[in-house]
N, C-alpha and C positions, 0 to 999 in steps of 0.2 A: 416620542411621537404618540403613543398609547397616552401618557396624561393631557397632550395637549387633545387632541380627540375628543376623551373625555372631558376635557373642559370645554371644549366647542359644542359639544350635545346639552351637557348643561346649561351653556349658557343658551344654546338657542332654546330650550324646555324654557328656562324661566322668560325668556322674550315671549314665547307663545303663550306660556300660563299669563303674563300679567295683560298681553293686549287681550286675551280672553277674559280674564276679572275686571278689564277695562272694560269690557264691550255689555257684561253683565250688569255691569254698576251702572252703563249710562242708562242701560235698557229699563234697571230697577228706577233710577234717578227718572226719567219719562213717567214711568209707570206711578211711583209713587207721587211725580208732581199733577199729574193727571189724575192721580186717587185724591191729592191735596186740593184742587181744585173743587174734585165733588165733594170733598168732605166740609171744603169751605164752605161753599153753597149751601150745603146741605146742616153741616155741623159745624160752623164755626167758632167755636171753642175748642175746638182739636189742631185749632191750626199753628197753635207754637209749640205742640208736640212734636207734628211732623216734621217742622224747620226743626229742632232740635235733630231729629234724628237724621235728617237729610244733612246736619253740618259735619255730624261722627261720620259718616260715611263717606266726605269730602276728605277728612281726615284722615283715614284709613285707604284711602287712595293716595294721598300725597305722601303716607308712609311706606307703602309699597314700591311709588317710585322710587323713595330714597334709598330702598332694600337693594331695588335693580341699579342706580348707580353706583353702590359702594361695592358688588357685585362687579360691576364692569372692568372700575377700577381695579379692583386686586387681582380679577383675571387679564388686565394689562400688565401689570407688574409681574406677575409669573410671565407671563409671552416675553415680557422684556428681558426678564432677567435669564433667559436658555442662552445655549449654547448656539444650538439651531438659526435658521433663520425659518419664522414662522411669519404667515399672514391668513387673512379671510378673504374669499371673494363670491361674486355670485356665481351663478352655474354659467354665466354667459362670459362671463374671465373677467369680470369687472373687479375689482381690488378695490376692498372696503377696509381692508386694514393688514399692518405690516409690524412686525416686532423691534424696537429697537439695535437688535443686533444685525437684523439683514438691512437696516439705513444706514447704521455706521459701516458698516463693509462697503456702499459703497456711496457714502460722503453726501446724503442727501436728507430729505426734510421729508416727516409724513405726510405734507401738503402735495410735494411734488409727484409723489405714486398716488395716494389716495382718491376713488370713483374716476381711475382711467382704465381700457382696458390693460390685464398684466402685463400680453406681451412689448405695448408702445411703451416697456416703465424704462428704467437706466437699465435694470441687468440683462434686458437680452436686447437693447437694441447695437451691442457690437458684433452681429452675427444678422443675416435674413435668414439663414439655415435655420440656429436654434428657435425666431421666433416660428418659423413652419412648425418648426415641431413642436414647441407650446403650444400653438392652437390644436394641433393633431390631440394633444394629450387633455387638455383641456374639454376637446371633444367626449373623449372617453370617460372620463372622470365624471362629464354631465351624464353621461349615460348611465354610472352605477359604477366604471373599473376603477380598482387603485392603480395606478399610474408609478415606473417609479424607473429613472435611466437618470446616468452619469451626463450632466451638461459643464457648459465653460462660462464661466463671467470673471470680468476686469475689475480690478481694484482702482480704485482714482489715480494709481501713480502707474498705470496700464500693464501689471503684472496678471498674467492668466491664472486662474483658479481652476482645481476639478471641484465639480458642487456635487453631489448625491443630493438628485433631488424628485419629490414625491408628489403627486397630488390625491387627496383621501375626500370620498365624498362623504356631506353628511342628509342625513334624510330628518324628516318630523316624523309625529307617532303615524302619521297617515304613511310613509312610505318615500315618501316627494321628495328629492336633492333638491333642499334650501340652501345648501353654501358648500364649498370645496375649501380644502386646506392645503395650501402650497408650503411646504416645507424642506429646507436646504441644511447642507452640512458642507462643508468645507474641507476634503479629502486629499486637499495637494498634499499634507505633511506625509500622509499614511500611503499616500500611490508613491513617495518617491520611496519612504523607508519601504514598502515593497519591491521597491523596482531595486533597491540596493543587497537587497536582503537574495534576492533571485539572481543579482552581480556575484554577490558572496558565495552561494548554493554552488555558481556554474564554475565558480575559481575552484571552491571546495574539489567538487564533483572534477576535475579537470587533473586536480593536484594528487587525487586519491588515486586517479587512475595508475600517475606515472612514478609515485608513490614506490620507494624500495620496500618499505615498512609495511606493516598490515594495518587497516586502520577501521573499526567498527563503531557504528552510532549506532547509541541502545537507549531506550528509554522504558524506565518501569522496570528493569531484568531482562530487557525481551531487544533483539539484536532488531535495528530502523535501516540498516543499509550498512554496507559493509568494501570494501574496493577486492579487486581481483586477485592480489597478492596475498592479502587475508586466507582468500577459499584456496587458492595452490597450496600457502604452507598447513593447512588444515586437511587436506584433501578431500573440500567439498566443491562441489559447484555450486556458484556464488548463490541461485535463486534457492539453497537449500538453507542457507547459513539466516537468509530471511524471517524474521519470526520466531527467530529457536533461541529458547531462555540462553540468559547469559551463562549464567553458571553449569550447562548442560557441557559449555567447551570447556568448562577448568577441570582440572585432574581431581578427581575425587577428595585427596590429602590435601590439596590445597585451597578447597571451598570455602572452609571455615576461616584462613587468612583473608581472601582476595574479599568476604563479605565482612570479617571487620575494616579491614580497609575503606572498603565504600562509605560504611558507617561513622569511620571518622573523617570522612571528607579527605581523606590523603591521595594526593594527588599523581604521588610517586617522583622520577622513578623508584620500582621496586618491581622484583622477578619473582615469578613460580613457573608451575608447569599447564599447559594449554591440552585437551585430550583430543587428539586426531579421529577420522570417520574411522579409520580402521583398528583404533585403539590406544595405538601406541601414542606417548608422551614428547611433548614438545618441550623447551625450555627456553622462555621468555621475559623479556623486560619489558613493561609495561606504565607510560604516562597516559593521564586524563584529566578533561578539563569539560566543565559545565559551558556549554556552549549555546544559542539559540539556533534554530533548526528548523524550519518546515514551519512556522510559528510556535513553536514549542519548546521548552528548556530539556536539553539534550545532553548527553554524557559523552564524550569523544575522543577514542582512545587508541593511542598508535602502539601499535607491538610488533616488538623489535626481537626477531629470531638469532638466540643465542648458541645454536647449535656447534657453528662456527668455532666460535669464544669459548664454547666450553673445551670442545676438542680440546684446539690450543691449549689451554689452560691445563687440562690434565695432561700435554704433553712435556710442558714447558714447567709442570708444579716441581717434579726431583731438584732439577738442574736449577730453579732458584729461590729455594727453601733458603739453604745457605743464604744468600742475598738478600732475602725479603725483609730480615729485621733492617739493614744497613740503610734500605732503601723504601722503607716504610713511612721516613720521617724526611724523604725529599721529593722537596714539591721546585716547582718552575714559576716564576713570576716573571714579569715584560718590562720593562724602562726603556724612557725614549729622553734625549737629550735635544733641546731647539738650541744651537749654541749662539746666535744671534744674541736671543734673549735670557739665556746663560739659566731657563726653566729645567728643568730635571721632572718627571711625571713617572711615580712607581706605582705599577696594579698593586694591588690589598697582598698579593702572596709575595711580594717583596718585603713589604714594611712588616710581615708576620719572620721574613727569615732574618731581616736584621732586628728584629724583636722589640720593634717601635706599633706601638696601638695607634690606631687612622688616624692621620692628620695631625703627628709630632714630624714627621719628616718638615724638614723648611722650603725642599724642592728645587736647591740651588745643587748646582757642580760642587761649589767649598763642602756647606752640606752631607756632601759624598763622601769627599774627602776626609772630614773630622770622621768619619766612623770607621774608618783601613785602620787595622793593625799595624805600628809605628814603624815595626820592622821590615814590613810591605812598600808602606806608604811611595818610595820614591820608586821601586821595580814596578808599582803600578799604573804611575804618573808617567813614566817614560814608554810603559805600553800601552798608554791611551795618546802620546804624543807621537808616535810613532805612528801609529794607525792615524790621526789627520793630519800627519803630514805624506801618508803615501808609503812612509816606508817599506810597510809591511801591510799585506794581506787585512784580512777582518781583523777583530781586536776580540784576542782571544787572552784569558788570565784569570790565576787561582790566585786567593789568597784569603785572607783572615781580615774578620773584621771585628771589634770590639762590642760586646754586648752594652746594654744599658745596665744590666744589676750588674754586670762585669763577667769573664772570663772572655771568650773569643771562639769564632764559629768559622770555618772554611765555608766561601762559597767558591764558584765556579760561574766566570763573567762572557760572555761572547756577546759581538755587537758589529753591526756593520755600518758604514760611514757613509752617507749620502752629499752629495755634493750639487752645486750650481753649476751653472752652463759655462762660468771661468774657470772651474775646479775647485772653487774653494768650498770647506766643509761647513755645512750650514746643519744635518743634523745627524745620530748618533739615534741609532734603534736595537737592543737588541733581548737578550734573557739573562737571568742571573737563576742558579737554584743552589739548594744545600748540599755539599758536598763534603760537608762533616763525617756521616758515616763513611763514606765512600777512603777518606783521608784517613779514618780509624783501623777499617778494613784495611788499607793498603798496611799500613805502620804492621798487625798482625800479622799481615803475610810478609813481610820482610824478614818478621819473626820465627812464625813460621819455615820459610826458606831457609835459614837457617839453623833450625833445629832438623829440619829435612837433611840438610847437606849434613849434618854432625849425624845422625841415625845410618846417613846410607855408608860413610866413610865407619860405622862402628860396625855395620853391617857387611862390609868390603872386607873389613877385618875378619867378622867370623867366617864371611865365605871361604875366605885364601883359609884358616884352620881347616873349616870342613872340609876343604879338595884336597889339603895336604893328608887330613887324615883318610879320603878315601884314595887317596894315593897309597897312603902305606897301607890301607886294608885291600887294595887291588893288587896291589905287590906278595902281602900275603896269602890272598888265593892262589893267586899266579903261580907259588912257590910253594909255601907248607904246605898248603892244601892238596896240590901236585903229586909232593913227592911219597906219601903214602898212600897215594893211588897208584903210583909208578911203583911204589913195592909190592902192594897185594896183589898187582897185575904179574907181575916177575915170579913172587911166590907159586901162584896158580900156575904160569907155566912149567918152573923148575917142579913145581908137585905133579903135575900131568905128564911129563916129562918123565921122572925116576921112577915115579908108581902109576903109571899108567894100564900099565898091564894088569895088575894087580885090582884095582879098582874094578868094583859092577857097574851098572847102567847108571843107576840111583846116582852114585857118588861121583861119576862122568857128566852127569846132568848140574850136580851141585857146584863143579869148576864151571859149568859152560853158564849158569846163572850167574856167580861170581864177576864172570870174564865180562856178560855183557851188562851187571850192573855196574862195574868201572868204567866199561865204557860210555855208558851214561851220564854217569857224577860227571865225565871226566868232560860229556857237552854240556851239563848243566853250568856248569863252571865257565866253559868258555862261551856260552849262552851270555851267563850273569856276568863276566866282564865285560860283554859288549854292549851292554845295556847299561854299562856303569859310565863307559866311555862314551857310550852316545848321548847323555846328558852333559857331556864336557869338550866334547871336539867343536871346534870352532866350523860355524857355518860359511861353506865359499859358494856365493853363489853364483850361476850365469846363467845364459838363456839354456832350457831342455828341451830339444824335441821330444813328446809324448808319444807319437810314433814308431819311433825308432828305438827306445827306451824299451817299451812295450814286447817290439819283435824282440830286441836281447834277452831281456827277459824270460820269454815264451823258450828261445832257443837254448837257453841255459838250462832247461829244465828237459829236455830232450832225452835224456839217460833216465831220467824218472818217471819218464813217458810212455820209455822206450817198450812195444809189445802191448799197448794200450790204444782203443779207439778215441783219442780225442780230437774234437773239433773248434779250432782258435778262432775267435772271431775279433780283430783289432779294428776297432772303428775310427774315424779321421778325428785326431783331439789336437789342440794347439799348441804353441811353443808355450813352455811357463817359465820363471825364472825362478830356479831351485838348487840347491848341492844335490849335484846329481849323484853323489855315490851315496848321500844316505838316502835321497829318493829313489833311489835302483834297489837300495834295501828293503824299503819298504815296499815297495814294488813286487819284488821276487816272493816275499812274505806274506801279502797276499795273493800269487799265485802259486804260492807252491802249496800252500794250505787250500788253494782249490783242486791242486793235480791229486794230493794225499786226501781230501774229501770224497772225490768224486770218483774212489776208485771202486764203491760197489757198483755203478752204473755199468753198463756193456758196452755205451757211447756218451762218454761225457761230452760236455760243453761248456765250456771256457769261454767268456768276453768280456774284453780291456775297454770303456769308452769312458762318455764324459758327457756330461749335460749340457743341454744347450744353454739354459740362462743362467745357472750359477746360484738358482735359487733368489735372486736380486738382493745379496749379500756385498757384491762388490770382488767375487769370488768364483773361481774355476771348481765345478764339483766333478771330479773322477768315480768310475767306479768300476773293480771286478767282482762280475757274476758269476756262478757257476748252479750245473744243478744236482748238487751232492743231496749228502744226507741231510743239512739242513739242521737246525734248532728250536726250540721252542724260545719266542720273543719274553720270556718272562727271565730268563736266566742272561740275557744279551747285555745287563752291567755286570757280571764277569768276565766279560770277552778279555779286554782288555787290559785284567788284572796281571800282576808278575803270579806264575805258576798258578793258575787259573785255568783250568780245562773241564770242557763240557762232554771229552767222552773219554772212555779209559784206555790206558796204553797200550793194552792186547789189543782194542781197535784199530787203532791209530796212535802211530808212535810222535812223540813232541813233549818237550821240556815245558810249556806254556809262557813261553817268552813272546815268542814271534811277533804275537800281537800287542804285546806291550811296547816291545820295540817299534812296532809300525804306528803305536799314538805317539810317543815322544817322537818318533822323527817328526810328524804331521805338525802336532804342538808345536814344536823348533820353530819352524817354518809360516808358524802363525794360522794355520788349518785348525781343522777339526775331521775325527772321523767316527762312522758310526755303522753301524750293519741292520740289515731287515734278512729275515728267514721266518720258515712257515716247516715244519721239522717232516722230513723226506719230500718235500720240492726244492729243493736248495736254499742257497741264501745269495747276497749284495752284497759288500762291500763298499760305503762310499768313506773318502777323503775329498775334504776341500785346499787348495791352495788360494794365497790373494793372485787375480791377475795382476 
């Protein structure tokens, strides 16, 4: 619009300079034929000077003209050749000229606009509104304003147009609007690809919202909008996330990835880590794609919170390590059978497992057929005939199929049978994947299995030795070990016996240490053989009241009590299903090591319960507390050792079984037990059983 302008001032400058050299030349032409005159008169011999010189000046006028039409010319040819629709007219709306392109838009002749007024032309008489408003704008334009609003004009085949259209006044060197310039554009393409593009925005904007994913538009580094799911897993409020460089949310370690990434146009997917408002580290997958936006080429990027995934993943990593090779190289492809037209159609991951490059398959049923393993061939004919005849269920079947370079690859085929409104099978959809490893694994583990079964039966073997030989070493405690305890004990009497009298204090005291070190050995022994046997007796279980367990317990211990302030506190525990005689053992075990603990107190306190949720083990936790002397927790993996003890015998007398015995029963029975103490406030005792 700026060149044509310009060339509208230019050319009306040269219209005004040449009727001005025009108006000068005729004036000189007067002047000088009126000087020719008196010169005639006067000096006639000067008079074919003057005619010379009045013919070059006839000449230099007729060059001038041709200056301004070849002038005319070339600035029609630019008007024609715009995009625009341009014309001239006068201040009063009179239309002196029109450009090619706004006649052929709409199918008429410069005869038919030209010296009418604009508004009676073709493009606005399909409206009375638009011409009111042309003369309104017309109005203004004579005045001095640019003019410039969206109007409607018809193409010849009566299609409505948007025009963007203007009118620019021009003035002379005096100030005056000699002419206006009506100028049009044709905006239907650009309002609808707007109007599509703000279709797009609202779908976008709609989709973001409800969007599980997070999704950010950024241009330049710098976040343009963002959806609500983004600022939850971020934990910002959305209008925060606004404006704020891109890489202010990536993890620090991971900046230097996500901006080679950009740099190589990679689209993804591909994961790192996302930095939340409060610091902590997100773990993310993340695709994008250059998208248009707002009018602008934009970057838009959905990110997929893998917090979930990873969990899993580290939960699930122990348990299929083992697996992962086997199942690393099986994939799942789709096949669909149309059996009318006898077509066969495999996804890309079929023709990759039977080890054909795209588009060697022929796509028939036979086809299929020539690639089964010969030894399959008919087991798997009869289980695809079976399934469309109803037989059976879907169409399920392993088998082998023959490579192209050769050897043979197990897959694993499932498919189900679609039928017509007769019943009869028209088509055949289902999955095929590699189940080679899986077939290698199995063969191992059968392997396996039985290298298991030969180890446990060599291992059955040594056990029955080892129990016989701790049978003959329990026999020999039982017995050798016995009977020279049962001597030195005899001796010591028949000696205190004959020489009694005779002996002093001293050596009265060295029979009476004697007497009660045998009697020691002599529980150490019967200790250690019960502890021998309680790793061998067979477990009989049935239901126990815990209860009633409890008070026997407590009352069995009434003689050791007996002359002592103790106070029993038995809390409500439930039935378990136990060998009740070696859990009465363990039981008494741990309270009798309360009663013999808690005997510096002046009122002890004993209590039997149980916890309420088991820990969420799947599991009954018991426990007796007491509040004796108590332990230091730093020494509490001895508890539990064979002759293991935390105070000395002149304090408290015991062999350091008891609690040996009270793990292995526990153990038996598939428990666990363990204690907490804090040394002179007492201690805990817990066992678990399964409910």
């Amino acid at each position: 619009m700026c060149l044509v302008f310009l060339w509208s001032i230019a050319l009306a400058d040269q219209v005004n300079a040449i009727n001005h050299e025009k108006q000068e030349a005729q004036a000189r032409l007067l002047s000088e034929q009126a000087q020719a005159l008196r010169l005639k008169e006067e000096y006639s011999s000067d008079l074919q000077q003057a005619n010379d010189e009045l013919m070059l000046m006839i000449a230099e006028r007729e060059r001038t003209e041709a200056i301004l039409a070849e002038s005319e010319q070339k600035v029609r040819a630019v008007l024609d050749q715009a995009f625009q629709f341009i014309g001239l007219m006068t201040p009063d709306g009179t239309l002196i000229e029109a450009n090619q392109t706004a006649l052929s838009f709409a199918g008429i002749q410069r005869a038919d606009v030209v010296k009418r007024p604009f508004w009676e032309t073709h493009w606005w008489r399909h409206s009375a509104t638009e011409q009111e408003r042309l003369k309104d704008a017309i109005g203004k334009a004579a005045a001095g304003q640019f003019v410039r609003y969206e109007t409607t004009h018809l193409s010849p085949d009566g299609v409505e147009h948007i025009i963007d259209f203007s009118l620019k006044p021009v003035r002379d060197p005096s100030g005056n609007i000699i002419l206006l310039i009506p100028e049009g554009r044709d905006i239907t393409g650009l309002k609808r690809t707007e109007q599509a593009l703000r279709e797009s925005e609202e779908r976008f904007s709609r989709l973001s919202l409800a969007a599980f994913e997070g999704i950010v538009i950024t241009g330049e580094g710098i976040v343009l909008d963002a959806n609500q799911q983004l600022a939850r897993m971020l934990g910002y409020e959305l209008h925060e996330l606004i404006g704020k460089p891109v890489l202010d949310m990536v993890a620090p370690e991971w900046r230097e990835l996500v901006q080679e990434k950009r740099r190589q146009g990679d689209e993804g997917p591909y994961e790192h880590f996302l930095l939340r408002k409060d610091g902590s580290t997100l773990p993310v997958e993340v695709r994008g794609q250059a998208l248009p936006y707002k009018g602008q080429t934009v970057r838009v990027t959905t990110v997929g919170d893998l917090t979930q995934r990873r969990k899993t993943e580290e939960a699930l990593r122990a348990s299929e390590e083992h697996l992962r090779l086997a199942l690393a190289a099986s994939h799942m492809g789709t096949w669909e059978w149309i059996i009318e037209t006898n077509e066969v159609k495999w996804s890309n991951q079929v023709e990759r497992i039977f080890g054909l490059n795209a588009g060697e398959f022929d796509g028939t049923y036979e086809a299929y057929l020539k690639l089964i393993h010969p030894d399959d061939l008919d087991r798997v004919k009869q289980t695809i005939g079976s399934a469309l005849s109803g037989e059976t269920g879907p169409y399920v079947t392993e088998h082998r199929i023959v490579l192209p370079g050769g050897g043979f690859r197990w897959i694993g085929g499932r498919g189900t049978v679609y039928r017509d409104a007769g019943g009869a099978a028209v088509l055949m959809r289902g999955t095929v994947s590699d189940i080679t490893a899986r077939k290698q694994a199995e063969e191992q583990i059968l392997q396996l299995n039985e290298e298991l079964e030969k180890r446990v039966q060599e291992r059955t073997a040594e056990l029955s030795e080892a129990n016989r030989e701790l049978e003959a070493f329990s026999y020999s405690v039982s017995h050798d070990l016995r009977a020279p305890l049962r001597n030195v004990s005899g001796f010591v009497e028949l000696l205190r016996r004959r020489a009694g009298g005779a002996l002093d204090e001293k050596c009265r005291r060295f029979l009476e240490t004697i007497t009660l070190e045998t009697r020691r050995m002599g529980q150490l022994i019967d200790d250690l053989l019960a502890f021998s046997r309680m790793g061998r007796s067979e477990l009989r279980t049935n239901v126990v009241d815990m209860n009633a367990l409890a008070s026997e317990v407590r009352d069995s211990l009434s003689l050791e009590a007996q002359g002592r302030d103790i106070a029993w506190a038995i809390a409500e525990m439930p039935q378990i299903r136990a060998d009740r005689n070696l859990l009465r053992q363990a039981l008494f075990n741990l309270a009798h090591n309360a009663v013999k603990y808690t005997r510096p107190r002046e009122r002890a306190e004993i209590t039997i319960g149980c916890l309420a949720d088991g820990k969420g083990r799947g599991e009954q936790t018991f426990f007796v507390q007491d509040n004796g002397v108590g332990f230091e927790m730093k020494h509490a993996n001895r508890l539990f050792a064979v002759f293991q003890r935390l105070h000395h015998s002149k304090q408290f007398e015991g062999t350091g079984i008891g609690l040996a015995n009270v793990q292995r029963i526990i153990q038996r029975h598939g428990g666990r037990v363990w204690a907490e103490s804090e040394l002179g406030c007492g201690s805990t005792f817990y066992f678990t059983l399964p409910k």
